[in-house]
Every structure is written in structure tokens, then in C-alpha cells.
C-alpha positions as CSV (number, residue, x, y, z in Angstrom):
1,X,23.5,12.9,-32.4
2,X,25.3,10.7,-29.7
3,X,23.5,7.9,-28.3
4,X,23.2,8.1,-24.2
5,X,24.2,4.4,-23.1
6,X,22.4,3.7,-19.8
7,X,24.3,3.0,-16.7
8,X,23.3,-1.2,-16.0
9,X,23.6,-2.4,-12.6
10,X,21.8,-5.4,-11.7
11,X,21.9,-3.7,-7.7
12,X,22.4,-0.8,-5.9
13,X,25.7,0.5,-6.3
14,X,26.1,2.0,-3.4
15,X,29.2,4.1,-4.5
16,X,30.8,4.5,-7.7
17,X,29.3,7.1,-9.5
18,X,26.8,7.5,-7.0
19,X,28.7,10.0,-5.2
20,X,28.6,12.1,-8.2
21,X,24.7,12.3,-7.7
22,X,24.6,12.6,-4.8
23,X,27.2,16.1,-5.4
24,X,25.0,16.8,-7.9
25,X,21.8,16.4,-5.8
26,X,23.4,18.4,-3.0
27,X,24.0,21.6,-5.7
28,X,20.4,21.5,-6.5
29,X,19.4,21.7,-2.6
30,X,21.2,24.9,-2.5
31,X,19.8,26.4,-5.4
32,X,16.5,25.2,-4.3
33,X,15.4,24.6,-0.7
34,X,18.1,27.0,0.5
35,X,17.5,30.0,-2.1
36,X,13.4,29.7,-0.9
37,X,14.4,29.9,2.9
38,X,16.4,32.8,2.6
39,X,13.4,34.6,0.7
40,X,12.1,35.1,4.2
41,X,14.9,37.6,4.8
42,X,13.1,39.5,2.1
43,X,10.2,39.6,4.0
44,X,10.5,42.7,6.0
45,X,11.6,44.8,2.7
46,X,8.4,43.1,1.0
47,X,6.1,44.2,3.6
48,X,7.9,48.1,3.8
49,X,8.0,48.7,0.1
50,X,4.2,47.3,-0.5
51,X,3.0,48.4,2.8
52,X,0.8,45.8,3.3
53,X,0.1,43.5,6.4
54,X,1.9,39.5,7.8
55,X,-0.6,38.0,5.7
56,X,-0.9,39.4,2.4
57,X,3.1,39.9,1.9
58,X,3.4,36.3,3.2
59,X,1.7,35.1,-0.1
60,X,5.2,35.8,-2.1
61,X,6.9,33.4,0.3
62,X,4.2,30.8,-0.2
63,X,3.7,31.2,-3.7
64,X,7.8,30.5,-4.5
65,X,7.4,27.7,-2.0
66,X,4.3,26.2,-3.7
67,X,5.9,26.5,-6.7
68,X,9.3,24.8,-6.0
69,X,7.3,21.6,-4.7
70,X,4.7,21.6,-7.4
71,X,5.8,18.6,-9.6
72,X,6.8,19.9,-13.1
73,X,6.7,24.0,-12.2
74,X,9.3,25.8,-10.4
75,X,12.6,24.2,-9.3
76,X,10.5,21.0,-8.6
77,X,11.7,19.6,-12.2
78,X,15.4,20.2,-10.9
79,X,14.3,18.9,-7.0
80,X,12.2,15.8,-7.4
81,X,14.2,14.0,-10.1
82,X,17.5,14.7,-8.4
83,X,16.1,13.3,-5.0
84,X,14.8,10.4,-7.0
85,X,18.3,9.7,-8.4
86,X,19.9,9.0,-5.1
87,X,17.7,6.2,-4.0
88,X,18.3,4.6,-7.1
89,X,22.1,4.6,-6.4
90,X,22.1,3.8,-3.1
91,X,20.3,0.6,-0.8
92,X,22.7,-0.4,1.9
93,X,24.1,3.7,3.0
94,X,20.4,5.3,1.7
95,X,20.0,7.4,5.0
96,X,23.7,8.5,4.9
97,X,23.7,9.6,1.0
98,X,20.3,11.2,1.5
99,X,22.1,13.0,4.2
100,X,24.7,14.5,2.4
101,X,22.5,15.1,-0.6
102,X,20.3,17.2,1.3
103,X,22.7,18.6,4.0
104,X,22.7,21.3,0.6
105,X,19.6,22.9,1.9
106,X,21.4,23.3,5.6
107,X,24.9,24.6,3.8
108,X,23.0,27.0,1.5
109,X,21.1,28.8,4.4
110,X,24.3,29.0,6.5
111,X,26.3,30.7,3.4
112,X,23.2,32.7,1.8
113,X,21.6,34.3,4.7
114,X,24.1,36.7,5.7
115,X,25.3,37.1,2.0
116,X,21.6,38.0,0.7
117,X,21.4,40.3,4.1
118,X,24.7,42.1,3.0
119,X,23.2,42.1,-1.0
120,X,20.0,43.6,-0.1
121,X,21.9,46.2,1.5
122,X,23.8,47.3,-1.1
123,X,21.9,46.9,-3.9
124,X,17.9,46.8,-2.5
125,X,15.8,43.5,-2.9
126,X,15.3,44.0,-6.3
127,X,19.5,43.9,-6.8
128,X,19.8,40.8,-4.5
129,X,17.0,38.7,-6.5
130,X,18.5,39.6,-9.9
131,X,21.6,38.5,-8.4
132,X,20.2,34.7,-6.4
133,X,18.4,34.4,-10.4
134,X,21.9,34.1,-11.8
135,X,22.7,31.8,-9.2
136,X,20.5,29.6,-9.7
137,X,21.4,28.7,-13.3
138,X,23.6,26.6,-12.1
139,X,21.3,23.7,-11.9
140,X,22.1,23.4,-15.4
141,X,25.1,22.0,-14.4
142,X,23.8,19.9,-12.1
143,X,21.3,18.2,-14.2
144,X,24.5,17.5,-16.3
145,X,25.8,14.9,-13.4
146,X,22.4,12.6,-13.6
147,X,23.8,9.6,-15.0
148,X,20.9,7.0,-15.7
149,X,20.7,3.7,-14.3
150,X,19.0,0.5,-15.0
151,X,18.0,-1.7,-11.7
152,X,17.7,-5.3,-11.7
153,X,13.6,-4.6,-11.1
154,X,13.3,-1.8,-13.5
155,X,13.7,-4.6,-16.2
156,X,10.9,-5.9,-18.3
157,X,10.5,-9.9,-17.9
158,X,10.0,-11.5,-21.6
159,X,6.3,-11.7,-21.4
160,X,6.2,-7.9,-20.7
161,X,8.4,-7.4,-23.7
162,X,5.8,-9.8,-26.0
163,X,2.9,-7.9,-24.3
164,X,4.2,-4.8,-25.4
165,X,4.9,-5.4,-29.1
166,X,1.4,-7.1,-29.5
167,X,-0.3,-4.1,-28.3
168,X,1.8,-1.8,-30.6
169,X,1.4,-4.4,-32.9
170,X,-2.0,-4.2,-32.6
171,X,-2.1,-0.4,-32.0
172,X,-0.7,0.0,-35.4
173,X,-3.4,-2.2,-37.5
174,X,-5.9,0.2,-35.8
175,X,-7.4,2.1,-38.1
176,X,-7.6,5.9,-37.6
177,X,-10.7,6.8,-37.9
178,X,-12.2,3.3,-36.1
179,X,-14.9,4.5,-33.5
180,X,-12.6,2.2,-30.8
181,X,-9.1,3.2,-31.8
182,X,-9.9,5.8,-28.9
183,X,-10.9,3.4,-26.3
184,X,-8.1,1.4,-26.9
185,X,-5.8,4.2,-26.3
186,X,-7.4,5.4,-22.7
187,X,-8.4,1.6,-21.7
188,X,-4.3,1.6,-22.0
189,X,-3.3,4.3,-20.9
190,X,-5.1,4.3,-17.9
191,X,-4.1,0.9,-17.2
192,X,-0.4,2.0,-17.5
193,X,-1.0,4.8,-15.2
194,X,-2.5,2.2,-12.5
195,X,0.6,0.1,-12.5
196,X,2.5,2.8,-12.1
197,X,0.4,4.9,-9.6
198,X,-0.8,1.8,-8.0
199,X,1.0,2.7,-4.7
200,X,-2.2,5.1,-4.1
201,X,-4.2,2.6,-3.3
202,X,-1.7,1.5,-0.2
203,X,-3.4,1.8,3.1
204,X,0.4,2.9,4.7
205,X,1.1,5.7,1.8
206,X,-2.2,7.2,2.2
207,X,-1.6,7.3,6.5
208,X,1.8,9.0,5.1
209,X,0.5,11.1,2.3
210,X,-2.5,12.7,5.4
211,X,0.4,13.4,7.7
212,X,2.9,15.0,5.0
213,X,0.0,17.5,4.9
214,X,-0.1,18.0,8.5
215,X,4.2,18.0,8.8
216,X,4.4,20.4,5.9
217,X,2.3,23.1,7.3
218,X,3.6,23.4,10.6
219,X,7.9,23.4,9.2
220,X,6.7,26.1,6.4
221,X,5.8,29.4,8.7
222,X,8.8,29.2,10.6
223,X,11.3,30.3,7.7
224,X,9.0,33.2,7.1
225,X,8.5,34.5,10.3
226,X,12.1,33.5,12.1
227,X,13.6,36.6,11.4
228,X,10.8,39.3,11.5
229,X,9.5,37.6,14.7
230,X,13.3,37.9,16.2
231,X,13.0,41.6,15.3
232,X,9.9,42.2,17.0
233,X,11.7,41.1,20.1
234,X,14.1,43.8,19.9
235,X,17.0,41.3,17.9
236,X,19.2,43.3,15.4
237,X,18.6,42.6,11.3
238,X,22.2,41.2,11.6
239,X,21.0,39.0,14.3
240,X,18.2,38.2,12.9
241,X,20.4,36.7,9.7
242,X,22.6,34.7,12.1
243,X,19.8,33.0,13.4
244,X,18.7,31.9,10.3
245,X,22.5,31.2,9.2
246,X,22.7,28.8,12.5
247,X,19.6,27.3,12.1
248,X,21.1,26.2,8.5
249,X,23.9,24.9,9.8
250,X,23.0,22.8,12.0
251,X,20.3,21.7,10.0
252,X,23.8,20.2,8.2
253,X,24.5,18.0,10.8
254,X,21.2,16.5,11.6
255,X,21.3,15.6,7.8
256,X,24.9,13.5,8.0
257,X,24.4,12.8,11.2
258,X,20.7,11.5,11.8
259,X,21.4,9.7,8.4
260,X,24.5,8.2,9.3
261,X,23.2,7.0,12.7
262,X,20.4,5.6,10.9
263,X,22.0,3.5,8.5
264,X,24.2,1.5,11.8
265,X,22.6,-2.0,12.3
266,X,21.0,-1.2,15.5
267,X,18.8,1.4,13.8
268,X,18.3,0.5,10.4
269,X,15.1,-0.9,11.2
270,X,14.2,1.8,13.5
271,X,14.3,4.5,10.7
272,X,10.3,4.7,10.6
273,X,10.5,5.3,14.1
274,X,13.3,8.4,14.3
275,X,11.2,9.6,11.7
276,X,8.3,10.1,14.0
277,X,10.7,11.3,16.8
278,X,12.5,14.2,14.9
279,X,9.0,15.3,13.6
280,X,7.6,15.5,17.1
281,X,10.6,17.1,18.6
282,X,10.1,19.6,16.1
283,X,6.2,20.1,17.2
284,X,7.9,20.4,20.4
285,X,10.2,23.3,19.8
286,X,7.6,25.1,18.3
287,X,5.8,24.9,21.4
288,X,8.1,26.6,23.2
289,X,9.0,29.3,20.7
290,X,6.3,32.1,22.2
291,X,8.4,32.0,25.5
292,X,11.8,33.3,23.9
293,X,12.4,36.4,23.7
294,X,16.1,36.9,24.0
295,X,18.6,36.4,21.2
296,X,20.6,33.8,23.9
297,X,17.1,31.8,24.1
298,X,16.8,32.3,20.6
299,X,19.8,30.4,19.4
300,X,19.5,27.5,21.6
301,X,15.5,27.2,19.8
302,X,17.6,27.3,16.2
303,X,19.8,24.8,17.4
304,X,17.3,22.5,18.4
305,X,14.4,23.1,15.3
306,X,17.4,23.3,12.3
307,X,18.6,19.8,13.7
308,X,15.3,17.8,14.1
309,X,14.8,19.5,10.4
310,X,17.6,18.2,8.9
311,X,17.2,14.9,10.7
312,X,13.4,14.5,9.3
313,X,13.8,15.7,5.9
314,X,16.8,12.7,5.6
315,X,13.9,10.2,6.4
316,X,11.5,11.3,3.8
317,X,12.8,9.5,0.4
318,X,14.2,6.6,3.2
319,X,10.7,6.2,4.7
320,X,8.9,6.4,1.1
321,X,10.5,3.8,-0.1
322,X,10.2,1.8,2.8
323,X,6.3,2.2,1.9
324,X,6.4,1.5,-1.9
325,X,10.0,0.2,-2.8
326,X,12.3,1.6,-4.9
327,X,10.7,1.1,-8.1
328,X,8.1,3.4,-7.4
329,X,10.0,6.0,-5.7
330,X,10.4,8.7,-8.2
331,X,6.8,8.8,-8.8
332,X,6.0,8.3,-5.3
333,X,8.3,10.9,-4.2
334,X,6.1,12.8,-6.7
335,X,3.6,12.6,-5.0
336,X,4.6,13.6,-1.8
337,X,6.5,16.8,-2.6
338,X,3.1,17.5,-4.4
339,X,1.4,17.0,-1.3
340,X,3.9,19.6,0.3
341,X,2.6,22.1,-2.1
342,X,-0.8,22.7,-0.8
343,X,0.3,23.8,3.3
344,X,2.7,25.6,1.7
345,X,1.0,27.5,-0.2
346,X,-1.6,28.4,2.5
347,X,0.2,28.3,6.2
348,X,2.0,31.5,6.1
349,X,-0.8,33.7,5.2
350,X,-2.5,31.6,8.1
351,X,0.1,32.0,10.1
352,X,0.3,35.8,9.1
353,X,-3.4,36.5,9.8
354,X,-3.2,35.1,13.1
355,X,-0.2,37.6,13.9
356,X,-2.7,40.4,12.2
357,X,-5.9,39.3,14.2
358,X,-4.2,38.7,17.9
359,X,-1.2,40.9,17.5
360,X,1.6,38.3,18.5
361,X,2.9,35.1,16.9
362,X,1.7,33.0,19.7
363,X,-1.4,31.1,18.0
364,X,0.6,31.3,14.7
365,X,3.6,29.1,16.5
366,X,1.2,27.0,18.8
367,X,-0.7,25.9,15.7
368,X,2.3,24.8,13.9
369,X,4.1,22.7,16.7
370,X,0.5,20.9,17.0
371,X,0.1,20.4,13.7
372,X,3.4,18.7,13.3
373,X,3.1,16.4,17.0
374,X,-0.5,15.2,15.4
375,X,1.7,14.2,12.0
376,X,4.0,12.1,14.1
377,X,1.3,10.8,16.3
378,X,-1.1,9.8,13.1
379,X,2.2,7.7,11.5
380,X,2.7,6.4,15.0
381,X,-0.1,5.3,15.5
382,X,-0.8,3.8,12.2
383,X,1.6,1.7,12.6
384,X,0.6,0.7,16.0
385,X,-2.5,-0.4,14.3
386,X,-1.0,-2.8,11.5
387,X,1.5,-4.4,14.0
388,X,-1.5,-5.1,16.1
389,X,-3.5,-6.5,13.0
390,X,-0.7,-8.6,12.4
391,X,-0.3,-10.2,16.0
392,X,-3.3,-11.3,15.8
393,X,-3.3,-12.9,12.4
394,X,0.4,-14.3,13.3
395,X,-1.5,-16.3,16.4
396,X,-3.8,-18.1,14.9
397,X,-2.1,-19.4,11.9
398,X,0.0,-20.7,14.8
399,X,-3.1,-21.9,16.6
400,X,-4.7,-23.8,13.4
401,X,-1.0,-25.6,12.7
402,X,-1.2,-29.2,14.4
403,X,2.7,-29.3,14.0
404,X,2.8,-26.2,16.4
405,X,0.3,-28.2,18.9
406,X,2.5,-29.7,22.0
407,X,1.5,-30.3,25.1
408,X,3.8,-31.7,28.2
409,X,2.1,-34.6,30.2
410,X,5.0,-35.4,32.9
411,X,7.9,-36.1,31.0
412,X,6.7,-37.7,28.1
413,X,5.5,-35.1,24.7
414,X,2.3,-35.7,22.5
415,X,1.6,-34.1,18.8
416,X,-1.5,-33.7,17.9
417,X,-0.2,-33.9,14.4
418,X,-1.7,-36.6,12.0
419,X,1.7,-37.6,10.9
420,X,5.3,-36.9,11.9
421,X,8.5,-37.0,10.1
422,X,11.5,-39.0,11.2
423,X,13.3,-35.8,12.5
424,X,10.1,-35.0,14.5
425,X,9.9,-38.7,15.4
426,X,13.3,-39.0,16.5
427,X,12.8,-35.5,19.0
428,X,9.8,-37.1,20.5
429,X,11.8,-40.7,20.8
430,X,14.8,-38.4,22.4
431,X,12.5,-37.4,25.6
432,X,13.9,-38.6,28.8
433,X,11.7,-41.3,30.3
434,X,9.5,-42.3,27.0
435,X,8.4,-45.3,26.5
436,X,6.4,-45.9,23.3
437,X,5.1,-49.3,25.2
């Protein structure tokens, strides 16, 4: 059997075949993220056929979601890798190839809505989900397109490589039936899985990890209830699939876009920050939601929420690794899609019993948009705290250096310092009016 050779970069290409992941990564959006939003168009057929009320058909939608973010079920062995993959390809462009990548999930709802409205029509939902099954399998050839690729960190220093062979070394004189050959193995293990898991213990990815949970419940209940809340406003099924179709588009452009403005040297280090903003803005548009009623107010709301969606899901691998570098990104990455899982898997029946208990989608829609301002608030604030922390350490490191300790008496200058160099002798010597007599 052929040998894979490993891709070995000592940085970043930022290019090359990097373009072919990121391809490859944007296929798997669409098969992925985009086939899951457009189960929502299902919803109304779900809820006729079974007869049942918002919140108990709203567990299918929940459930596939769930699933697809769950690391190692659903399309989350397809999702999380191929995310992963692009942040290993790229450092300098990041934002703008996680914008592309993931623009997929934008395209993919534009393209399928319509065509899955048009499929359950002709052939019922149980025709149109046999037919999305058989497009899905083409994340096989996606998977195909992940080239490895060995970073200049990802490589093991020579005392790592001796450390290793001792312990297998060692491992291997072990008897089998010794009483500690079984510690040895979990004392081991688990240390392995605290180096590599060690970014858990990081104050800023546990503030991150709290507001994922917070950000994913309130952008889940939307794709679910978009289209049957635009046809309890008198909107047409048709209608009701354009909506969805423009809220993927444009969800296109605040991927390429959002990432692309990111990654220009004024906002590069600003990226935390837009984060925050396109998450609020999002809170914000849910806010409003209750008020339109119309099918003209109703695409202006798309507009507005599919952009801010594509411009905060850009952020999330760029902000991760911002938090725990790019070493730890795939597992880290993990761990946030995991996190994902859980509102997922319990906002739209939330969301659906609130529409069953008050008889609108008011509370549904006003709990969502304040669940995702207090995600954006919690990071922002976070962060607020640590630059704080840090003035304050910054000053009196400054305070306790005597080379940092001037003062100005007339025109002459004094150092409290014990002892200056020639080059700070020579500044004091230049001062107009000294006299060291």
C-alpha cells in the first residue's frame, strides 16, 4: 500500500495548495451547515404529517443539528477536521480563507432552498431527503482534497523524541500482567491528554467557551422558524423559500467580505473586536424581528441577520486561535463546535414551546436576540477586564525601574538610577545648561 508523504512547511503557506482546502472545506459547508438550514423548510410538512405541535416537531431540527456539531457523530467528522485544515494552511489571509471556506454554508442555502422547496413538491419530504442523502456523499470527495501538513511547531524537539522512545522503551519491558503496567498506561495517558487539552484551563477560552453557549442558542431557532413564522404572517411558501434563499446569500458576502476586511492592517488586530460587533448586531436584529410583518420588512431583517451571520461565523476558528494558537486549534475547535451541540439541541423546542404557550413568536425571538447581546457583552467585557489587569501591572513595573525614574529640576535632569551607561551619560551631559560642577 502506498505511503502518504506529509506535506512539510516550516510556515504557513498561505497559498499553494491551500486553496485546494480551502475548495475542499467550502464543499463540505454545503453538504453540511447548508443541508441542516434548509431542513427547516421541512418543518411545516413535519409538523402536518405528524400532527404534532412547534415544540415537539422542532426536536428533528435540533437533533440533525446536534448531531452535525457533536465531535465524531454526524457530519461533524467531515466539519471539524476540514475547518481545522484551513488554519493550518493559512496565517497572514486566515480571516479571508475562512471566508471563502465557509461562504459554502451561505451558497448552499441560496441554491438549496428553493430547489428542496421545488423537490418536496414533487416528490413529498420523504422524496426530497432521499434525494439531499445522495447529495451528501459527496463529502467523500472532499475528504479526498485534505492534504496533510507538518508546521514548524507541530515538530518534536530531540528531547521529545528521546522522551518518547524511553517510555516505549520502557513500556515494552513492562510486564503484562505487572499490577503497575496499568498505572503506567493512565499516569500517561492522561498526561498526554493534558498537554494537549491544556488550553481548558485558560481563563480567556473558558470566557469564550460560556459565551459560544449563549451565541449558539440564540442563531439556532431562527433557521427553524424563518419560514413558518413568515407564513404565519400571511407570506407565500415560495416567499417564504426566498427569504431563506436571501438570507443565504448574503450570508456569502459577510463571509468574503467581513473576512477580507479583517485581514487589512488597520483591522487585523481589531478581529476580537468585529467579533463581538457582528454577534451583537445579530442580538439586535432579533430584537426587532416581532415588529415585521410584511414580506418588504421581512427581506431587509434577512439582509441584515444572514450578513452579521456570515461575518461572525468567519471569526470563530480566527478568534480561537487567537486564544490557544494554532497548534491547538483542531482540538480546540473541537471543543467549541462541541459546545455548539448542547443550545442546539435544546433552543428550538424552547423556542417552539414559547410559540405553543403564548401563541406568537415574540418571547421566542426576544430571548434569542438577548441571549446573543449577553454573548458579545460577556467576551467584551472579559476582555475589558484583562486589559485593565494589565495596565495596572504594566505601571508598576515601570514605577519599581530606577532607569524609568526622571525628574526635571529647571533645566538640568537627575536619575535616580545607581549607575548609568555612557549612552545614558552622554543624554544627561547633552542637556542644555548642565553643569556637572
Amino acid at each position: 500500500m502506498a505511503k502518504v508523504n506529509r506535506a512539510q512547511s516550516t510556515a504557513p503557506p498561505d497559498g499553494g495548495w491551500g486553496w485546494m482546502i480551502v475548495a475542499g472545506c467550502f464543499l463540505v459547508t454545503i453538504c453540511t451547515r447548508a443541508v441542516t438550514r434548509c431542513i427547516s423548510i421541512f418543518f411545516v410538512e413535519f409538523q402536518t404529517y405528524f400532527a404534532q405541535d412547534y415544540a415537539q416537531t422542532a426536536w428533528i431540527h435540533s437533533i440533525i443539528d446536534c448531531m452535525t456539531m457533536l465531535c465524531g457523530l454526524g457530519f461533524a467528522l467531515c466539519y471539524s477536521p476540514a475547518i481545522a485544515m484551513v488554519g493550518k494552511y493559512f496565517s497572514r489571509r486566515k480571516a479571508l480563507a475562512y471566508g471563502i471556506a465557509m461562504s459554502g454554508s451561505g451558497i448552499g442555502t441560496f441554491i438549496l432552498a428553493p430547489v428542496v422547496q421545488f423537490l418536496i413538491e414533487q416528490f413529498s419530504w420523504r422524496g426530497a431527503l432521499l434525494i439531499l442523502g445522495g447529495f451528501v456523499l459527496h463529502l467523500c470527495v472532499c475528504g479526498a482534497l485534505m492534504r496533510p501538513i507538518t508546521l514548524k511547531e507541530d515538530h518534536t524537539t530531540p528531547e521529545q523524541k528521546q522522551i518518547c522512545r524511553t517510555e516505549k522503551r520502557d513500556f515494552q519491558q513492562a510486564s503484562p500482567y505487572s499490577t503497575l503496567t496499568k498505572e503506567w498506561v493512565q499516569a500517561h495517558l492522561c498526561s498526554s491528554l493534558q498537554q494537549e487539552y491544556s488550553f481548558l484551563l485558560m481563563s480567556d477560552f473558558v470566557v469564550l467557551a460560556i459565551s459560544v453557549l449563549f451565541m449558539a442558542y440564540g442563531c439556532s431557532p431562527l433557521f427553524v422558524y424563518l419560514v413558518p413564522y413568515a407564513l404565519s404572517v400571511g407570506v407565500s411558501h415560495q416567499q417564504a423559500a426566498f427569504l431563506m434563499s436571501i438570507l443565504g446569500v448574503i450570508d456569502i458576502i459577510g463571509n468574503v467580505t467581513f473576512g477580507w476586511l479583517t485581514d487589512r492592517r488597520c483591522l487585523k488586530k481589531y478581529q476580537y473586536v468585529c467579533y463581538l460587533f457582528a454577534v451583537g448586531l445579530d442580538g439586535l436584529c432579533y430584537l426587532c424581528l416581532p415588529m415585521l410583518q410584511s414580506l418588504p420588512l421581512l427581506v431587509p431583517f434577512s439582509c441584515t441577520f444572514g450578513y452579521f451571520d456570515g461575518a461572525y461565523v468567519t471569526l470563530i476558528p480566527v478568534v480561537t486561535a487567537e486564544i490557544v494558537g494554532t497548534t491547538a486549534l483542531s482540538s480546540a475547535l473541537g471543543v467549541v463546535y462541541f459546545l455548539h451541540a448542547v443550545p442546539y439541541l435544546v433552543s428550538p423546542p424552547i423556542a417552539g414551546w414559547l410559540v405553543d404557550t403564548t401563541g406568537s413568536y415574540t418571547a421566542a425571538f426576544l430571548l434569542c436576540g438577548f441571549s446573543m447581546i449577553f454573548s458579545s457583552v460577556l467576551l467584551g467585557f472579559a476582555r475589558l477586564v484583562k486589559k485593565m489587569k494589565k495596565t495596572q501591572l504594566w505601571f508598576p513595573a515601570k514605577e519599581s525601574d530606577p532607569k524609568l525614574q526622571l525628574w526635571a529640576n529647571g533645566l538640568v535632569a537627575y536619575s535616580v538610577a545607581s549607575g548609568l551607561d555612557q549612552k545614558d551619560e552622554s543624554v544627561v551631559m547633552a542637556v542644555p545648561g548642565y553643569n556637572p560642577t
